[in-house]
Structures are given as structure tokens and as C-alpha cells.
N, C-alpha and C positions, 0 to 999 in steps of 0.2 A: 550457575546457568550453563555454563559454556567448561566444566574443567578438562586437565589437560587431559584425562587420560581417554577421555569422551574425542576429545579432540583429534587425538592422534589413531582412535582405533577406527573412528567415523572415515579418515583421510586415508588410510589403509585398505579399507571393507570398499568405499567407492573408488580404488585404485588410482588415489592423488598420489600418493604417495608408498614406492611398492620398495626401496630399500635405502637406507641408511643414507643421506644427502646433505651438504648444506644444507638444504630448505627444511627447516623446521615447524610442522604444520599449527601448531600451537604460537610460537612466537609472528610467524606471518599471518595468520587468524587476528592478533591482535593490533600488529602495526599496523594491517588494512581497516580493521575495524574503529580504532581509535584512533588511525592514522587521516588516511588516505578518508574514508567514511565521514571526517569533523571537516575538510578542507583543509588539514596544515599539510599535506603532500598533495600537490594536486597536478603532480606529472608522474609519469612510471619512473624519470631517472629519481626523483625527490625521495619518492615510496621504495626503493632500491637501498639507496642509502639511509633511511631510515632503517628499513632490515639491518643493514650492516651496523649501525650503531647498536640494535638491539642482541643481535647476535653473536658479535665479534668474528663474521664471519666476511672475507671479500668476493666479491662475486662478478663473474662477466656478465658485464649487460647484456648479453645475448642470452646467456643459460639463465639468467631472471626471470624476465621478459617471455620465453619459452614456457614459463610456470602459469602461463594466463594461456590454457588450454581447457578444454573439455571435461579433463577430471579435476579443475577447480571448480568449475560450475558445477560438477553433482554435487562437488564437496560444501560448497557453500547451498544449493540448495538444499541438502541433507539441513544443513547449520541454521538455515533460518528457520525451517519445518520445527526443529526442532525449540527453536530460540519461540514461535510462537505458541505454539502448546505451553511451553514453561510460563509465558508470558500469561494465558488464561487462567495459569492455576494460581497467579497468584495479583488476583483482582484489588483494585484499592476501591472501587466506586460500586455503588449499589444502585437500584432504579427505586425513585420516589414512589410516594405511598399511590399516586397520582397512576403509574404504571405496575398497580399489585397485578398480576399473573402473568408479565411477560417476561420473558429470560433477559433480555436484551435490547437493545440500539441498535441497529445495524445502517450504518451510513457507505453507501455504495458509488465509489467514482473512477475516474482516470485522469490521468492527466498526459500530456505529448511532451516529448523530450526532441531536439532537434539532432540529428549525426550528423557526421561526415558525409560527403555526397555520393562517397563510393561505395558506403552501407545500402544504397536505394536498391537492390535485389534483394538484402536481405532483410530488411525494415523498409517495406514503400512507404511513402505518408500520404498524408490524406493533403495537406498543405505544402511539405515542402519536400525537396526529392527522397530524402532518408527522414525516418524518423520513428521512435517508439513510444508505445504508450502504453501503461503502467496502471492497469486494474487494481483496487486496491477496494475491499468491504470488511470494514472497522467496525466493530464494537463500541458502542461509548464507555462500557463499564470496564475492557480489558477482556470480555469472555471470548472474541469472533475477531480472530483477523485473518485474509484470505489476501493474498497479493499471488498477482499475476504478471506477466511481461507478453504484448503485441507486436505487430507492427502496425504502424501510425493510422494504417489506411483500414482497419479492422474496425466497425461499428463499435459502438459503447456495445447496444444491444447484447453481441454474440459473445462480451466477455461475462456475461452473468451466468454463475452455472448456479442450479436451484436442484437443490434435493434436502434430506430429510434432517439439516443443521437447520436449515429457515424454522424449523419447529419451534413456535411460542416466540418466535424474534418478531419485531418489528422493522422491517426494510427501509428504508428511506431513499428515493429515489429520484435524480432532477430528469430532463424531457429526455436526455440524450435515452435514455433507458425503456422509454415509453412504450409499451406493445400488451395487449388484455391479454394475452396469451399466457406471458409470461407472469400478470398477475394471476391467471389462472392457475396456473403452475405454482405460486407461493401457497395459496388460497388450497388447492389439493395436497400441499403437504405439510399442513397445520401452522404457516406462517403468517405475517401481517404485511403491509406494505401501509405507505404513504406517496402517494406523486402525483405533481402539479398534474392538471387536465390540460393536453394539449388542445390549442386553440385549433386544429381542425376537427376537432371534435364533437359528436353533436348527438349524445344519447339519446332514449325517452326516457320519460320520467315513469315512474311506475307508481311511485307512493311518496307522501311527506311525513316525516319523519319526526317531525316539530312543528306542532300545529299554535298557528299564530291569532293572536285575537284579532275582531273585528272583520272586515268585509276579505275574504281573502279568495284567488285565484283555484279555479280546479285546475290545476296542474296535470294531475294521471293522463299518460298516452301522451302527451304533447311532448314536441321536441325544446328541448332546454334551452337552442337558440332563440328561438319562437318567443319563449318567455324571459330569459330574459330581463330585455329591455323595458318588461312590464312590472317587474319588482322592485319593490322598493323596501324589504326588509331588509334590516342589518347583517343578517346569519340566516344563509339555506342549510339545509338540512334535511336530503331527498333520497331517494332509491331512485337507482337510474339502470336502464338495462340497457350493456350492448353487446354487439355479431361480429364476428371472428371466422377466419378458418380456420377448421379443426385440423389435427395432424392425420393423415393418409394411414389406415391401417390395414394391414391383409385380412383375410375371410377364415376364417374361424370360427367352430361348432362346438358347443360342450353340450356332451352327453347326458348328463345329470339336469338341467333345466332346460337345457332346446336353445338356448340365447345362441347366437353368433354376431359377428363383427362385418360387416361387408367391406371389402377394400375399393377405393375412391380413388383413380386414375389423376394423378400430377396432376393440377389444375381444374377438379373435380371435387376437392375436396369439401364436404358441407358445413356449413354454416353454425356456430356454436354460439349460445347466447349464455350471457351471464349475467346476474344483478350484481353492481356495487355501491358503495355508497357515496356520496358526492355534497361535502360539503364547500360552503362558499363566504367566504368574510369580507363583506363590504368597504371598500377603502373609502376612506372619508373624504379623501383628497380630490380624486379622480374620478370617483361617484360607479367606480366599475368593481368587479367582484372577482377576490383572487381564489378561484375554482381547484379544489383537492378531491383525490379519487383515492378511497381507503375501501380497505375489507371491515372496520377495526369498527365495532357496534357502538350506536350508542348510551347505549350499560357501561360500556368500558371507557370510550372517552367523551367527552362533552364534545360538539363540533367547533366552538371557539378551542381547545384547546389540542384538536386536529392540527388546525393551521398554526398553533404555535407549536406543535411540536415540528412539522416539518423545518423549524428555522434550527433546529439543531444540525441539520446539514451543513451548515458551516463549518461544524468541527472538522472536516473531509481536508478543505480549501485548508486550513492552518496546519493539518498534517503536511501537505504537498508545500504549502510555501516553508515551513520548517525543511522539507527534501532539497528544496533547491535553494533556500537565500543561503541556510549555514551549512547544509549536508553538499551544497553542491552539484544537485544531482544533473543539472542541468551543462554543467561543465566538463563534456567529456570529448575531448577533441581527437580521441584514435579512431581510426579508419578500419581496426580488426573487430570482428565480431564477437569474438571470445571476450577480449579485451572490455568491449562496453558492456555487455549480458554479466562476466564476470564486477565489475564498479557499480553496476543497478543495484546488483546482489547486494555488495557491501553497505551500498547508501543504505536500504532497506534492513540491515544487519544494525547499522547503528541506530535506526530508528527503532529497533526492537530493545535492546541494549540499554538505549536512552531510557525507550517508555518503562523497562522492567526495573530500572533504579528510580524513576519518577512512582512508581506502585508501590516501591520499600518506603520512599518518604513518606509518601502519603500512609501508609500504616504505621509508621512510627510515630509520626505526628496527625492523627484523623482530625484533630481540632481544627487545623489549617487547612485538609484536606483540599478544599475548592479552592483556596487561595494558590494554590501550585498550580496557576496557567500555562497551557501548552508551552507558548512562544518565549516565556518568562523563562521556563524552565528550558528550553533547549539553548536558549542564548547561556545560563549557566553551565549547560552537560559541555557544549562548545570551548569554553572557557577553561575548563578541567580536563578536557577527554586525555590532554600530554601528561599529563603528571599521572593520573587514572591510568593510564598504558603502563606508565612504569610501572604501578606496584600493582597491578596486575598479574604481570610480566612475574615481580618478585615474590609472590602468593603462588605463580605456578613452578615455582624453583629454578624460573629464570633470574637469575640474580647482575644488581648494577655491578659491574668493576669497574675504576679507573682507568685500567687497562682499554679496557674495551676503546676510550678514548683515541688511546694511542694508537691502536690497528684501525683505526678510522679514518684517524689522518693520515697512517701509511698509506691507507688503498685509494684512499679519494680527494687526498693532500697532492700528490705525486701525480705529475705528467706519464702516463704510460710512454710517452715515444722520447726512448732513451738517446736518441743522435738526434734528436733536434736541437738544432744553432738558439740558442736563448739570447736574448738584448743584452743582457748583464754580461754573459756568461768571459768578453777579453776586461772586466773588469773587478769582477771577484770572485773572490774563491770561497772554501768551506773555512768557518771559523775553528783554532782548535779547541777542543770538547772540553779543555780544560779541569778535569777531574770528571768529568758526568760522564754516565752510564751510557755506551752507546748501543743503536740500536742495528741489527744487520740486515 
């Protein structure tokens, strides 16, 4: 996925890495990734010396620490760009017979991470003075993963960017996302969607969809509120239309048919109607109707099996709590910018990492395939990632020495401040070496 020589020439090309240094971009790639990424480093001095055990190399904590600059970040965004692509090509899950012609899953969220206080210019939040938030739209089969990085105070909304990937996907959507616009936008470039109908919402009905026996409602032209509180079937199943503003376009002639476009002054802009579908499954409990707004026909899915497919959105939430209960993600207490953008990166690095070794099992073993649950298996990846570094490490012809031991505890055994008075020090001395090899 990741070899070294991808490694070192990616770290070169985005100018992380421009001549011959301590810093080895291939061994730091790793102790960050299976280090720092699993939670067993989870301070820069810890992640330091972890480098130093991997490399036999000592290092000032200042010229470390200096390596969490700008050209790590393209470095590792190059890394993940590239870790996710690898990651689609090599899918373990397929979509059920249940979903024959669509490419994909597509589960779209964010989640808020809290900073330092002194981050709030450069991550405002929306709750608390710093903070970032972390667009993320998954694929359930492994084909679509799209992560992004905000600041806190940025709508869900604006992180969704929609062009000609939504083809033949199905979106999946919670409220924060909610605007016809942008299902317009899915819907014009041959996507799907699914999401809840927000409660201020109040379409017309245009037509029914599932025609019910016995005495039933004219519906058509009426507003949905309206009715409502007059149904009593288990499962709606309607066309509903609603008005939007259109986006402002300038004025434009084509010569060939005479068409033009008129442009619509800010605050002017006219009125765009759309039909979608709007199915509704009746809670038993509650006696009220949990309302879904899809493109998605009923040829294609049955309207009970709408609403069950939107509970796959879940899988979103066990991504994000796998980020933060073992990845960490939420545990980032520096106050430099570089410093957190770069550890989102990595958190995110080892979620790809994780998921493209959870993809080999599963292909090695398809029989089990479903039994490999998310959270199962990251408390496993968790549990390995240290030993996993090592022979990693020893597959890229970084190899363990005993040695390396030994310059480890020189550089981080030893008090650097050589005239300081020590408690011991009017009471013992150095033992002699007695035949052993000394070191200088």
C-alpha cells in the first residue's frame, strides 16, 4: 500500500523532505501511523522517542518537533489520497441483490473535535472557542471515501461537494445536510440520496404512489401537514413537490436555437420546483410517521425498505467512535496548527491502513466475511498496530538491532545537563566495568 520507495519519492516531490537528514520519511510514515495513530504515543515527546527507537537515530527535541510543518501536511495528504484510492481497489463487500444497479453506499457525516483555545482564529467553533470538524463520506462497500478537515463553525451543509462520483451511488444523509438544492444537484448528476424530511417542512403532494384498498383520501394538491394527521395507513408512499431558489446565472444567447439564460440580481433569484419521493413508516409506538425524502423509484426499492435502508447510517457513528475512543482522535492538546491538521491526517491514515487490512481478511476468509465487525476488528488492529510497526519497519529494510537498544538509552537514559548537583552523587560513584565492553 504504502512502500518505501513511494514513500520517500512522494516526501521529496512535496518538498518534506529535500536532502539527506536524520528524518527518515518512510520510518516516521510508520511510527506515526502505527504509533502515534493506535494511541500508544500520544504526546510529541513519546512519538520522538519512539522515532529514536526505530531509527537508532538521537534527536533534539526542537529539530523533531520543527518536522510538524507544512510540508508534512502535503506529505501526508498526498499519503492518504493515495492510501484511499488503493483502498477502493481493493473492495471486500458487495451490494445485495436488494440494491442490483447501484455502485455504492454512500454514508455522509462530520464530526467536532475540541482544540486548544488559542487555535479559535484558526478553527472558530460553532460551540466552543477552537475547534474542528472532520467531513468524512464512506462507502459501505470500500468503493467512496472522501475526508475533509473544517473549522467547527462551517455548516454540515457547505462540506458536501457533489459532482459526477454521486453517479449510480446512493447518499445517505442525516438533517444537518438537508437543503432540495443540493438534492437537486445529486439528482442532476445521476446520483441517489436518502434523508430524513425535516420537520419544517411541508410539501404538496402531487400523486400516490401505492394505492391502498378501501375508502381512501384524495391526497393530490394538498399539503402533507394538512394530511397528515388524517392517515392512518402503515406505509406512505407519495410524490411530493417542492420550491427552492435557483442559483443566479448571467444572460446568455446561443445562436444555433435562440435559447438564453437571463441573470437574476442577488435576492432575485427564481423559484425552482422539483418532484421527489417521500416515503413514511408508521411507528407503532408513537402512532406518528418517520418521513424519508428519496430520488430512488419505486421499481427500485420498495418504500418499507427506504426507511430501512437509511438505518445504515450508523455505520458513519462507529467509524468516528472507532477515531476517537482507540484512534484518539479527540486527544490532541497542542496549541500549533501544523501540529493538529498534521495528527487528524495520521488518525485518518490509520483508519485507512486499519480498513485496507480488514479488506485482505475479509477476502481471504469471505465465509466470515460479515462477522468482521467494525469495532471488533479495530479493538484487534489496536492491540497489534506495535508489533505490525515492527515488521513493517523490517519488510521496508528497516531492520531491528539490539544495538539500537543501547543508543536509546544513551540519548534518553542520560540527563542532558551535565553540572547538575545529583542527590547521590557525595555518595557513589561509577562501578568498575569489570571485564564489559565500555561504551563512550
Amino acid at each position: 500500500m504504502f512502500s518505501p520507495e513511494w514513500l520517500r519519492d512522494t516526501a521529496a516531490k512535496v518538498g518534506y523532505v529535500q536532502r539527506n537528514r536524520k528524518i527518515d520519511p518512510v520510518t516516521f510514515f510508520w511510527v506515526v501511523v502505527l504509533g502515534f495513530g493506535v494511541g500508544v504515543q500520544r504526546t510529541l515527546a513519546s512519538l520522538r522517542r519512539a522515532y529514536e527507537t526505530a531509527s537508532a537515530e538521537t534527536l533534539v527535541p526542537s529539530s523533531f518537533y520543527d518536522r510538524f510543518n507544512k510540508g508534512l501536511i502535503a506529505f501526508l495528504k498526498e499519503c492518504l489520497a493515495h492510501g484511499i484510492v488503493d483502498l477502493a481497489n481493493h473492495a471486500s463487500l458487495t451490494l445485495s441483490d436488494k440494491l442490483k444497479g447501484f455502485k455504492d453506499l454512500v454514508v455522509a457525516d462530520g464530526t467536532i473535535i475540541r482544540l486548544h483555545d488559542k487555535l479559535a482564529e484558526q478553527f472558530p467553533g460553532a460551540r466552543g472557542k477552537a475547534e474542528l470538524k472532520i467531513h468524512t463520506a464512506i462507502g459501505i462497500t470500500g468503493n467512496t471515501k472522501s475526508i475533509a478537515i473544517y473549522s467547527g463553525k462551517t455548516a454540515d451543509i457547505k462540506t458536501m461537494r457533489i459532482g459526477s462520483w454521486v453517479k449510480d451511488n446512493i447518499l445517505l444523509f442525516d438533517l444537518g445536510y438537508f437543503k432540495y438544492e443540493l438534492f437537486s444537484r445529486i439528482r442532476g448528476n445521476g446520483g441517489y440520496f436518502v434523508s430524513r424530511l425535516k420537520q419544517s417542512a411541508n410539501p404538496t403532494i402531487v400523486s400516490v404512489l401505492r394505492v391502498h384498498q378501501g375508502n381512501t383520501i384524495d391526497l393530490a394538491g394538498k399539503k402533507l401537514k394538512d394530511m397528515l394527521p388524517r392517515l392512518k395507513r402503515e406505509v406512505i408512499d407519495i410524490e411530493v413537490e417542492v420550491s427552492f431558489k435557483g442559483r443566479a446565472s448571467k444572460a446568455k444567447k446561443t445562436e444555433k436555437d435562440g435559447t438564453f439564460e437571463v441573470y437574476h440580481p442577488k435576492g432575485d433569484t427564481p423559484k425552482v420546483k422539483e418532484t421527489f419521493r417521500l416515503v413514511g413508516v408508521r411507528d407503532k409506538e408513537s402512532k406518528t410517521y418517520h418521513l424519508y425524502l428519496t430520488n430512488i423509484t419505486p421499481e427500485q426499492l420498495p418504500a418499507e425498505d427506504v426507511a430501512l435502508l437509511y438505518r445504515a447510517r450508523w455505520s458513519i457513528e462507529l467509524v468516528f467512535k472507532e477515531l476517537k475512543r482507540l484512534y484518539q482522535l479527540d486527544v490532541i492538546s497542542s496549541g500549533a496548527p501544523t501540529v493538529i491538521e498534521s495528527l487528524v491526517l495520521v488518525a485518518m491514515l490509520t483508519l485507512v491502513v486499519s480498513h485496507r487490512l480488514l479488506n485482505q481478511m475479509r477476502l481471504w476468509a469471505p465465509e466470515k466475511s460479515t462477522r468482521f465487525t467494525p469495532l471488533r476488528w479495530a479493538e484487534s488492529f489496536y492491540a497489534i498496530a506495535p508489533v505490525m510497526m515492527g515488521r513493517v519497519l523490517k519488510t521496508a529494510g528497516i531492520d531491528e538491532d539490539p544495538l539500537l537498544l543501547i543508543v536509546y538509552f544513551m540519548g534518553e537514559g542520560v540527563d542532558p545537563n551535565v553540572n547538575r548537583e545529583r542527590l547521590l552523587s557525595p555518595w557513589v560513584k561509577a562501578a568498575n566495568s569489570q571485564g564489559f565492553d565500555t561504551i563512550d
